[in-house]
MDTraj code that builds the backbone (N, CA, C; nanometers):
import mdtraj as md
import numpy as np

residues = "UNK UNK UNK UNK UNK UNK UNK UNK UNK UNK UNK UNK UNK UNK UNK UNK UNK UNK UNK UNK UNK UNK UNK UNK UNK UNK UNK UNK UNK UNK UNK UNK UNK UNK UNK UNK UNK UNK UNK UNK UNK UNK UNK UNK UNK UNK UNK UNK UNK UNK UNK UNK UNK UNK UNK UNK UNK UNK UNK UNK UNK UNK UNK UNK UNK UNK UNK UNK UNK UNK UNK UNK UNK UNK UNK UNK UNK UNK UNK UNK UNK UNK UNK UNK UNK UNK UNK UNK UNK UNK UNK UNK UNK UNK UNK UNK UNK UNK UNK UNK UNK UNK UNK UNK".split()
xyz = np.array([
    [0.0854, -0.1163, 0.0000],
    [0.0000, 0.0000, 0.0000],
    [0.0903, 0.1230, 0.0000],
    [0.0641, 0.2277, -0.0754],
    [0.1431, 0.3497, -0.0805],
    [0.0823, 0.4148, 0.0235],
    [0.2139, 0.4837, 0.0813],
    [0.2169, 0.5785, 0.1747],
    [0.1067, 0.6622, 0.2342],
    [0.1240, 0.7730, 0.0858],
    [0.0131, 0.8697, 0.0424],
    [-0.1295, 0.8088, 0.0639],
    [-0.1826, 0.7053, 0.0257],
    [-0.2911, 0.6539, 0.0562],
    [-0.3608, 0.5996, 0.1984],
    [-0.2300, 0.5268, 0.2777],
    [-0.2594, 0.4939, 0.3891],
    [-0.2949, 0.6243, 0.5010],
    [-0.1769, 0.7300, 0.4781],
    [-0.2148, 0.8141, 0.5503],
    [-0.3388, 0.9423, 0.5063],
    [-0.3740, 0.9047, 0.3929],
    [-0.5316, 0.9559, 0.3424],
    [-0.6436, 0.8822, 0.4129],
    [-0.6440, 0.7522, 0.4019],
    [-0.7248, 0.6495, 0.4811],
    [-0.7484, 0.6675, 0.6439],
    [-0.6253, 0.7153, 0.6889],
    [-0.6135, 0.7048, 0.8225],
    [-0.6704, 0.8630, 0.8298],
    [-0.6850, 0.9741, 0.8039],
    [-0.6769, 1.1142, 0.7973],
    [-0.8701, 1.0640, 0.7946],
    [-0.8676, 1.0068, 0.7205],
    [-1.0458, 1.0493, 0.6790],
    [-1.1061, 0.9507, 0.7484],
    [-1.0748, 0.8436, 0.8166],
    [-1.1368, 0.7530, 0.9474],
    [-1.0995, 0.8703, 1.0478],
    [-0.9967, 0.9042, 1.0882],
    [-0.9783, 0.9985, 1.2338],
    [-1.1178, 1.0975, 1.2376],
    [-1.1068, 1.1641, 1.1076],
    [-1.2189, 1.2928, 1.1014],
    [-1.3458, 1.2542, 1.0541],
    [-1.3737, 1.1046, 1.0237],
    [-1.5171, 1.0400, 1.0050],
    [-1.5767, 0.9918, 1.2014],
    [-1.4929, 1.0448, 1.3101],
    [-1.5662, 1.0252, 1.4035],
    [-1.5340, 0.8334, 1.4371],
    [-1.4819, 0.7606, 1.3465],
    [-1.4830, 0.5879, 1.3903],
    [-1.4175, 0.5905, 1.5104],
    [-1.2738, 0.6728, 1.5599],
    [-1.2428, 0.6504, 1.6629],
    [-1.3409, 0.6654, 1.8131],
    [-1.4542, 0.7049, 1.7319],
    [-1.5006, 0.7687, 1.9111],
    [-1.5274, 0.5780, 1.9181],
    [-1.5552, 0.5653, 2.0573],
    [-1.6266, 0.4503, 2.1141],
    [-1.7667, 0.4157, 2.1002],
    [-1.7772, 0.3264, 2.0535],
    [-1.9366, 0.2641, 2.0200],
    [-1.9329, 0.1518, 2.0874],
    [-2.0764, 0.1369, 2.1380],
    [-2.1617, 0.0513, 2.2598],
    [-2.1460, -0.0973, 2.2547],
    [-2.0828, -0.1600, 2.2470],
    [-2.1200, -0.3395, 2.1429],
    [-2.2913, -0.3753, 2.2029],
    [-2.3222, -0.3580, 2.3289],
    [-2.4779, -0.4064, 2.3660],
    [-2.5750, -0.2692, 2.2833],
    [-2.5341, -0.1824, 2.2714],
    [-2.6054, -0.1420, 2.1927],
    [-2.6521, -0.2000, 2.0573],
    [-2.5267, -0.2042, 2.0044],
    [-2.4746, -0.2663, 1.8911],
    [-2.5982, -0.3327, 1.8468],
    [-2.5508, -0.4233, 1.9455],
    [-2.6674, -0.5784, 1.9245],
    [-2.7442, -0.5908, 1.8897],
    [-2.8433, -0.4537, 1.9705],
    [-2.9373, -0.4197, 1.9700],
    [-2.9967, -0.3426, 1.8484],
    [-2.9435, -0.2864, 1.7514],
    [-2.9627, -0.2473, 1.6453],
    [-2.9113, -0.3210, 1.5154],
    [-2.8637, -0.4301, 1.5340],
    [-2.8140, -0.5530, 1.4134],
    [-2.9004, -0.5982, 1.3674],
    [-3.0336, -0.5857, 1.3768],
    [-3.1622, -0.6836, 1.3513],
    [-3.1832, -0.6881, 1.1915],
    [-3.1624, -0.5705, 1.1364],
    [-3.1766, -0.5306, 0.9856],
    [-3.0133, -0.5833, 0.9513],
    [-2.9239, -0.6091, 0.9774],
    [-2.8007, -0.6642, 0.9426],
    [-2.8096, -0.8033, 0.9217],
    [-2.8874, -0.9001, 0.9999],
    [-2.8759, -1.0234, 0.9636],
    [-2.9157, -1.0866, 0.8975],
    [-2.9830, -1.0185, 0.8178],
    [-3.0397, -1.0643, 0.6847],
    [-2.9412, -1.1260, 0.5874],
    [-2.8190, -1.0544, 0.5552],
    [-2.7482, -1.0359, 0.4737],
    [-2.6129, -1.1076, 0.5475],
    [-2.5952, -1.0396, 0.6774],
    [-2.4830, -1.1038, 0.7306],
    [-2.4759, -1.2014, 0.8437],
    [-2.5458, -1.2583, 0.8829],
    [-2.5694, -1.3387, 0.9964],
    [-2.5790, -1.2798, 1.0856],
    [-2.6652, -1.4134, 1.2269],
    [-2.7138, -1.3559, 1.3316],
    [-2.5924, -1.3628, 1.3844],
    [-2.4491, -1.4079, 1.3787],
    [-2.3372, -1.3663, 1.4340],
    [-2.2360, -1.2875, 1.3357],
    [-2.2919, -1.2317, 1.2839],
    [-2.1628, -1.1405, 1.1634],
    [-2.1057, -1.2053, 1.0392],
    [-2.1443, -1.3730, 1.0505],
    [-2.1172, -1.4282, 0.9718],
    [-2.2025, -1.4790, 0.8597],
    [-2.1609, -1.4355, 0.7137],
    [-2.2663, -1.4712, 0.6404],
    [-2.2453, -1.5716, 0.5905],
    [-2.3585, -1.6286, 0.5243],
    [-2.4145, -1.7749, 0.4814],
    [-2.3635, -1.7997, 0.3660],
    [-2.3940, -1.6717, 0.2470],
    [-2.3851, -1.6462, 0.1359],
    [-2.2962, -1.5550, 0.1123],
    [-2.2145, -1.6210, -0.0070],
    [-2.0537, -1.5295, -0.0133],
    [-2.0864, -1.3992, -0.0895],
    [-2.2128, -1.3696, -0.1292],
    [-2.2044, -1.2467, -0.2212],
    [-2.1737, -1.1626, -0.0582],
    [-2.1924, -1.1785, 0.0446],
    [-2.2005, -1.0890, 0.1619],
    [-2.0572, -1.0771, 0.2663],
    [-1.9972, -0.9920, 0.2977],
    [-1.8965, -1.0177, 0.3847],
    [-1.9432, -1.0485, 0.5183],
    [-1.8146, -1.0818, 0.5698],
    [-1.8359, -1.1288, 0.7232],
    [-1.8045, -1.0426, 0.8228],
    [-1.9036, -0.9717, 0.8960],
    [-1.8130, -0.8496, 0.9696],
    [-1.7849, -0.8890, 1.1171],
    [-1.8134, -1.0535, 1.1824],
    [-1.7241, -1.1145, 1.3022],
    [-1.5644, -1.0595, 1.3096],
    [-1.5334, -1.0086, 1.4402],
    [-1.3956, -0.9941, 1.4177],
    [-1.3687, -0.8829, 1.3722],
    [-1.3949, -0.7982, 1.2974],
    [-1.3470, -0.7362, 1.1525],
    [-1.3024, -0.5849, 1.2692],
    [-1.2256, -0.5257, 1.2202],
    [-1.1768, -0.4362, 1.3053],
    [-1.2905, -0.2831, 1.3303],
    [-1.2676, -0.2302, 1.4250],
    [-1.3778, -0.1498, 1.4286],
    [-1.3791, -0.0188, 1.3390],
    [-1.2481, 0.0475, 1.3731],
    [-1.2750, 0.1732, 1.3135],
    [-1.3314, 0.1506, 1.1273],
    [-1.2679, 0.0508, 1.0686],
    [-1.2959, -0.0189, 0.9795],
    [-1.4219, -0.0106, 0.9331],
    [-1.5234, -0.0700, 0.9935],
    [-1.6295, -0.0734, 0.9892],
    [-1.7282, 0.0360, 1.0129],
    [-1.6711, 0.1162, 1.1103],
    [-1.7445, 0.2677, 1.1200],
    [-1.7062, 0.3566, 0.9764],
    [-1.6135, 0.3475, 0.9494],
    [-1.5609, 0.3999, 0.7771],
    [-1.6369, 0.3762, 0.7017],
    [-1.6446, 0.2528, 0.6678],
    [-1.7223, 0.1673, 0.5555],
    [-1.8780, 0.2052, 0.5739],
    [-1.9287, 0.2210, 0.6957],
    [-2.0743, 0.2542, 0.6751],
    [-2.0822, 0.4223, 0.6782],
    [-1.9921, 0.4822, 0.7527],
    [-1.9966, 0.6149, 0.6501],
    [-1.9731, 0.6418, 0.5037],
    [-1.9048, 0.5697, 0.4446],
    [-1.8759, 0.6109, 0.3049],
    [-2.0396, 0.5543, 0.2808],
    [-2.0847, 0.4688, 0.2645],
    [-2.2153, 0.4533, 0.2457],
    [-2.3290, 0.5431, 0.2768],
    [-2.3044, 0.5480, 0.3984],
    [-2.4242, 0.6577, 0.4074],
    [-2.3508, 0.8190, 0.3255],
    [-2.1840, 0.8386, 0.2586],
    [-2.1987, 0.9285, 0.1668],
    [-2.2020, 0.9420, 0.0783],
    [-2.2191, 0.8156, 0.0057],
    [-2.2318, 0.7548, -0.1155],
    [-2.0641, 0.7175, -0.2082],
    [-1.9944, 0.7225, -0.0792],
    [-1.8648, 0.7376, -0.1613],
    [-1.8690, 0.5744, -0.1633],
    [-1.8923, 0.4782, -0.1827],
    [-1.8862, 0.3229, -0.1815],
    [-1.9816, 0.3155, -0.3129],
    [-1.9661, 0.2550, -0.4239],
    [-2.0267, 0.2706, -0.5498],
    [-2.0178, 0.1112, -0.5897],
    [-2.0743, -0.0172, -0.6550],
    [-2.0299, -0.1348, -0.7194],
    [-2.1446, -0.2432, -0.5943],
    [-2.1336, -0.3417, -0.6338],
    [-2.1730, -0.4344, -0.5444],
    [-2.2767, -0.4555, -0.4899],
    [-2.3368, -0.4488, -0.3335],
    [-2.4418, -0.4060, -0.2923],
    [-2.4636, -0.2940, -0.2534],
    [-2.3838, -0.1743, -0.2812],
    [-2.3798, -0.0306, -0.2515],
    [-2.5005, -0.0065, -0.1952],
    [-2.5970, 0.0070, -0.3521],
    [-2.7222, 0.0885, -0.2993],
    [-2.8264, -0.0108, -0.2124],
    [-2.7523, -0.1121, -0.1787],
    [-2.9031, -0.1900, -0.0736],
    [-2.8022, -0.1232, 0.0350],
    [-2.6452, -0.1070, 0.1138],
    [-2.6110, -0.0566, 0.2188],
    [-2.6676, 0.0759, 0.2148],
    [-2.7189, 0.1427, 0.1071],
    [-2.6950, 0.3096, 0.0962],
    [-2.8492, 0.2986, 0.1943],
    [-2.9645, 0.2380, 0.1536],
    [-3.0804, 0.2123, 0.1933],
    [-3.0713, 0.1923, 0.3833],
    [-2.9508, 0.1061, 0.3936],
    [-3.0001, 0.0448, 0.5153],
    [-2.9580, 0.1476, 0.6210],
    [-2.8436, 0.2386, 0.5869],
    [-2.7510, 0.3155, 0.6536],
    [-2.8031, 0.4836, 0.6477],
    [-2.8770, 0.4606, 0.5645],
    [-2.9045, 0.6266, 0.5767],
    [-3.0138, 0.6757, 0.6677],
    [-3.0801, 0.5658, 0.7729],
    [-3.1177, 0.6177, 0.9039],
    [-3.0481, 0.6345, 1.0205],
    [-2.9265, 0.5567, 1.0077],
    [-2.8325, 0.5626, 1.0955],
    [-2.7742, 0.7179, 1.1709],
    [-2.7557, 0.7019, 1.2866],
    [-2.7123, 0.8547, 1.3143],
    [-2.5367, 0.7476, 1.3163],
    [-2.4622, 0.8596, 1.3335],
    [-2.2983, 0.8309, 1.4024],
    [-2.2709, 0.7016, 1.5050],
    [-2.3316, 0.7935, 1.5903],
    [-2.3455, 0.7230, 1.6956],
    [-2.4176, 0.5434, 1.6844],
    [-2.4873, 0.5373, 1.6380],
    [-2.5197, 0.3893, 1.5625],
    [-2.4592, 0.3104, 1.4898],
    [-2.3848, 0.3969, 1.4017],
    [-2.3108, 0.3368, 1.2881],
    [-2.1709, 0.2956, 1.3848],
    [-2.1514, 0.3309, 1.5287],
    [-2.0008, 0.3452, 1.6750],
    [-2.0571, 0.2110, 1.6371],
    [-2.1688, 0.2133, 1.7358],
    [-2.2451, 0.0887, 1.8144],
    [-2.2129, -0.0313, 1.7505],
    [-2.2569, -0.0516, 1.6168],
    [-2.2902, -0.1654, 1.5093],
    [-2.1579, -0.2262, 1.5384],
    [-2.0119, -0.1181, 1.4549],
    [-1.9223, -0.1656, 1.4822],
    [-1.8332, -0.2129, 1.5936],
    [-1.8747, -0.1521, 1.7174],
    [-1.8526, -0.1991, 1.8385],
    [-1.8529, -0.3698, 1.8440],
    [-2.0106, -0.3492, 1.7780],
    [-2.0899, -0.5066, 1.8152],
    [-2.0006, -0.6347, 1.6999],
    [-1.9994, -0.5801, 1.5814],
    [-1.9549, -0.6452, 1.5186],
    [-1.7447, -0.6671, 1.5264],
    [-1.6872, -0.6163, 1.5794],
    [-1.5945, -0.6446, 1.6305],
    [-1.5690, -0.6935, 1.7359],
    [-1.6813, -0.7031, 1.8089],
    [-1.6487, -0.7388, 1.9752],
    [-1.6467, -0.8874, 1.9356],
    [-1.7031, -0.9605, 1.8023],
    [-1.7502, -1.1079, 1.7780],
    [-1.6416, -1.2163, 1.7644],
    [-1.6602, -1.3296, 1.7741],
    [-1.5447, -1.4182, 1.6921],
    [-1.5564, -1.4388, 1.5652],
    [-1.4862, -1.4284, 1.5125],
    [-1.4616, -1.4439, 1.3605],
    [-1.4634, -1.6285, 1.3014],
])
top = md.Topology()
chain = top.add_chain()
for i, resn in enumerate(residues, 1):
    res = top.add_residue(resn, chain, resSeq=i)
    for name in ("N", "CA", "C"):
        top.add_atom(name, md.element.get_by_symbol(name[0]), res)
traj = md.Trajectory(xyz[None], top)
């Protein structure tokens, strides 16, 4: 990975808010519309879907912001764009809290 990129990546997770702390029992508690797609433990069934058990947090708070800014384009974009754009911040902490706190 080039330099320039990593520390772009890291620059726009710091100022997307992923570092703050999110709830994992919250989390939980708002995964219900997630397991459709990804399992009732983070793990999905079906490979068109990733697995977000394990998966690191700030990571995951990124990834559902770029979604809810439409910067994530290909794939299942617009079914995440759907699921994420009620999400406040603070939800999108939680999820990933929950989904990292898991075993992979």
């Amino acid at each position: 990975m080039k330099t320039g990129y990593f520390l772009m990546l890291l620059l726009a997770v710091s100022s997307s808010g992923a570092w703050a702390a999110g709830d994992a029992a919250a989390g939980k508690e708002k995964s219900a519309a997630c397991m459709a797609c990804h399992g009732a433990q983070g793990k999905a069934s079906v490979p068109l879907y990733p697995n977000l058990a394990g998966q690191n947090s700030a990571y995951l708070a990124h990834a559902l912001q770029a979604y809810k800014k439409g910067e994530r384009s290909g794939g299942q974009a617009e079914v995440m764009k759907a699921f994420v754009a009620g999400l406040s911040d603070q939800d999108m902490d939680d999820l990933a809290a929950y989904y990292s706190s898991l075993q992979p």
